[in-house]
C-alpha positions, 0 to 999 in steps of 0.5 A: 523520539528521534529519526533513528527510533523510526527507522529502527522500526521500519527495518525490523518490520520489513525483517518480520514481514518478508520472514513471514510471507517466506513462511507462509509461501513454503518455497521462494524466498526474498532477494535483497538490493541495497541501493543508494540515492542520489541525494542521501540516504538509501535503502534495501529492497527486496523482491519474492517471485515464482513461489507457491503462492506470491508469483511477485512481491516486493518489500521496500525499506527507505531512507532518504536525505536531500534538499526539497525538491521544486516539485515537492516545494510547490506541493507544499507552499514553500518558499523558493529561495528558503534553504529546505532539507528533508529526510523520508522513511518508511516501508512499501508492499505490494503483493502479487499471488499466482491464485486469482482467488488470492487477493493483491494487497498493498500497504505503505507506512513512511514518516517524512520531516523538513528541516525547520522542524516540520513532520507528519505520518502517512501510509495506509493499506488497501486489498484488491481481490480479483474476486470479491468475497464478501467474508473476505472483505468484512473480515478485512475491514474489521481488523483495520477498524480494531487497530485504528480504534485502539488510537481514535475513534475517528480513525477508521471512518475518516482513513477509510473514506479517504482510501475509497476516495484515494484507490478508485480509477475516475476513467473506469469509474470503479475502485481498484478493490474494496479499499481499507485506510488511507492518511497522510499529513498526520502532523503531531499536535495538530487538530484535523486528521491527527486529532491532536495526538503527539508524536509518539501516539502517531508512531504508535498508531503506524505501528499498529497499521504496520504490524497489521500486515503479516497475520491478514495477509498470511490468513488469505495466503492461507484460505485461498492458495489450494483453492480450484481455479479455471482458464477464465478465472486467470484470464479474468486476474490478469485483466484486474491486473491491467486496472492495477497498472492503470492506477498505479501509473496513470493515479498514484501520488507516490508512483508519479511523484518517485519517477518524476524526481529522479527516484529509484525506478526499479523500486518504484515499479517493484508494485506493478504485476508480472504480467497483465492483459487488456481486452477491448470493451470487455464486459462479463455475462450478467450473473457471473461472479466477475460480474458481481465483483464489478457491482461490489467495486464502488466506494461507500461500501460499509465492510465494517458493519 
């Protein structure tokens, strides 16, 4: 399996997804910029806005070549004078909806390799509800406990701590929403998170988070579009939008790590909102349904059952 099979892979999936979020919007469709990076390589980013149902979302493919960075470098305990080249791939979503009743929802795939031969797998795929409904949660988990069982039964529980340790803001002391999966370093024949799988059984464990996407999305898209809101609840979406930002700019790895080695800033920044509020020491009535999605926004919840 070369690079090239990858990368096919992560084209013909960002192609499927932005066709089927098209699909399920009913009205706007997605704009392309193709960029290059400073480096090598590129890659093609694509934005939906102002649809029926996706106020903004993007979908981001990459592929990028250079020398190792310093910062990556010491990240990764590599030798100052050593001659290091990588190449990086992968798909980013972020969408936004106009509903506050639809959730946001992220998903990252990549797969990053050095020259000396060194490679690993890494993504995952959180929700972030503006309200939290429990059915929309369970459902949400079980179907990402069923693609990552069908490749190891550690899986699901192993990504799913890792994601409510990973999405979760330590100066609000909540998680952004109610988690799913997070890996990375999943290094082929190696014991720990890759659990000794081959490269090609890795891949195919991406594949199934990445193709997850579409068919979970499109349900919520779907069940919640129509959905009645009121001024409170808006007001309410764009005050967990404020949290999205705070996390994605002050928390992030892969936000912090692209702006800081002269990555691509508009792709980089295509996951923050449209527009977000922030409103000092707001604190919801007791018994109101942001108040009960606060007390659900902590880690250790078992969605999955």
């Amino acid at each position: 399996m070369k690079l090239e099979d990858i990368e096919g892979f992560f084209k013909s999936l960002q192609d499927n997804i932005c066709h089927e979020i098209e699909t399920a919007d009913g009205q706007s469709v997605f704009t392309e910029d193709r960029w290059e990076h400073h480096s090598g390589g590129g890659g093609r980013t694509r934005l939906i806005q102002n649809g029926n149902v996706i106020e903004k979302g993007g979908v981001n493919y990459s592929s990028v070549r250079g020398e190792v960075h310093p910062r990556l470098r010491q990240q990764m305990n590599l030798g100052e004078g050593a001659d290091y080249h990588f190449a990086a791939t992968g798909v980013s979503i972020v969408m936004h909806p106009r509903n506050p009743h639809v959730p946001i929802i992220h998903m990252n795939v990549r797969y990053f390799e050095l020259s000396n031969g060194t490679c690993w797998f890494g993504g995952g795929i959180d929700l972030t509800p503006h309200y939290v409904v429990e059915e929309d949660a369970t459902l949400f988990h079980h179907h990402l406990k069923t693609a990552c069982d069908q490749h190891h039964p550690a899986f699901y529980p192993k990504f799913k701590t890792w994601a409510d340790d990973y999405f979760y803001l330590p100066h609000r002391n909540e998680t952004r929403g109610i988690g799913g999966i997070f890996f990375d370093y999943l290094k082929p024949d190696e014991p720990g998170n890759a659990q000794q799988l081959s490269k090609e059984q890795l891949f195919q464990f991406v594949k199934s988070i990445g193709e997850c996407f579409a068919p979970i999305y499109t349900f919520f898209m779907n069940k919640h579009r129509d959905d009645a809101i009121t001024e409170t609840q808006k007001q309410w979406q764009y005050l967990r939008r404020g949290r999205y930002v705070e996390f994605n700019l002050v928390w992030d790895r892969g936000t912090k790590f692209g702006l800081e080695t002269n990555g691509r800033t508009e792709s980089i920044l295509m996951s923050l909102p449209p527009q977000a509020n922030w409103e000092y020491n707001f604190v919801p009535d007791a018994g109101t349904d942001e108040a009960r999605t606060l007390k659900l926004l902590q880690k250790g919840i078992n969605w999955a059952g």
